[in-house]
N, C-alpha and C positions, 0 to 999 in steps of 0.2 A: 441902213436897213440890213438886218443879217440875212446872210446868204440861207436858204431853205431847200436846195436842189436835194435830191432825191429824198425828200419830207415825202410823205404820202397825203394827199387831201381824203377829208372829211373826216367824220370820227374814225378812230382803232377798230378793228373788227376785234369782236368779240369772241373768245374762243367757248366752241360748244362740245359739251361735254358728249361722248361715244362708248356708248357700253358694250359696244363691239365692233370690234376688226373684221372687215372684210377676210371671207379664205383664202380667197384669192383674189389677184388685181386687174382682171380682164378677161373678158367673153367674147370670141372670133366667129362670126358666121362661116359657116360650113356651102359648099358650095358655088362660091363667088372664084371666078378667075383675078388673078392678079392680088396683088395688097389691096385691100379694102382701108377706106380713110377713117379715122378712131372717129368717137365722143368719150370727153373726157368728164366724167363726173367726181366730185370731192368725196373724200370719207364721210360727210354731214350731211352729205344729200344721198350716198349709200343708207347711212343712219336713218334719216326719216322716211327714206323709202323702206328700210326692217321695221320701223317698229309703228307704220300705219298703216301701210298694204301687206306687209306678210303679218304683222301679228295683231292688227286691229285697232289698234289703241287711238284713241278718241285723238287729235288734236293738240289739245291742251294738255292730259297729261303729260304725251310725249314732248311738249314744249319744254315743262316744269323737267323731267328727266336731262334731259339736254341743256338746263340753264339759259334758256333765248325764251324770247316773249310768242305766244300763238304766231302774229302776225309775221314774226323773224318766222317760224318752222314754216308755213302755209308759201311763205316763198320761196325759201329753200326746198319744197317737196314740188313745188308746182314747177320750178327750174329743172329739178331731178327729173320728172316726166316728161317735159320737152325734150330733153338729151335723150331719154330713152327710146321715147318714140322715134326719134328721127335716125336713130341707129338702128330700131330694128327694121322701121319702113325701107332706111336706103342701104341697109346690109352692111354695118361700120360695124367696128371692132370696139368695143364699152371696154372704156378702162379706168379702173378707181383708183386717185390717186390723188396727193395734196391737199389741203384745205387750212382751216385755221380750227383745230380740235386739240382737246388733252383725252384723252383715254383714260374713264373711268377706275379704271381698277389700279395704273398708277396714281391719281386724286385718292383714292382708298390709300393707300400705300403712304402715300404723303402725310395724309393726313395723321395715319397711325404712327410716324415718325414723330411729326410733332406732337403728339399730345404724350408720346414716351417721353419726348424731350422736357416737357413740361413737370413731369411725373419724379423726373429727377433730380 
């Protein structure tokens, strides 16, 4: 039997595409004595929290944008709003960071590489 230690179970995550970078990495409540305890949210669940509660977008579009299937976004976003809320009910410090994504505009980038490469 081959050895499998540090194998990850279940499928690969799938990486999901982000058409935009957070500007910044973290939001501090004001007012609180002492260090407040973080929640920590992924760049993909930043992402579907832009592009369904700040700019409306149905669902499924935003699924098809990001390459993951509705039911992948609808849990990613509904994750995303647990951590929010619970940060801002118990006055934690929101901090974006990590996840499994490529950034949009390098996949542009790439891709314009290869079909140069092809070209030539």
């Amino acid at each position: 039997m081959k050895n499998i230690i540090g194998k990850g179970r279940g499928r690969p995550r799938k990486k999901k595409i982000v058409g935009e970078q957070p500007r910044i990495d973290h939001f501090s409540p004001r007012g609180r004595p002492g260090r407040p305890e973080e929640a920590v949210i992924t760049v993909e669940e930043y992402e579907t929290i832009r592009l369904s509660d700040q700019l409306g977008m149905p669902q499924k579009k935003a699924a098809q944008m990001m390459g993951i299937s509705q039911q992948s976004f609808s849990r990613i976003v509904r994750n995303a709003h647990k951590m929010l809320a619970d940060a801002i009910v118990n006055a934690k410090i929101i901090r974006i960071e990590g996840g499994d994504y490529i950034n949009k505009r390098s996949m542009d980038i790439a891709d314009k590489l290869k079909r140069r490469a092809r070209e030539t």
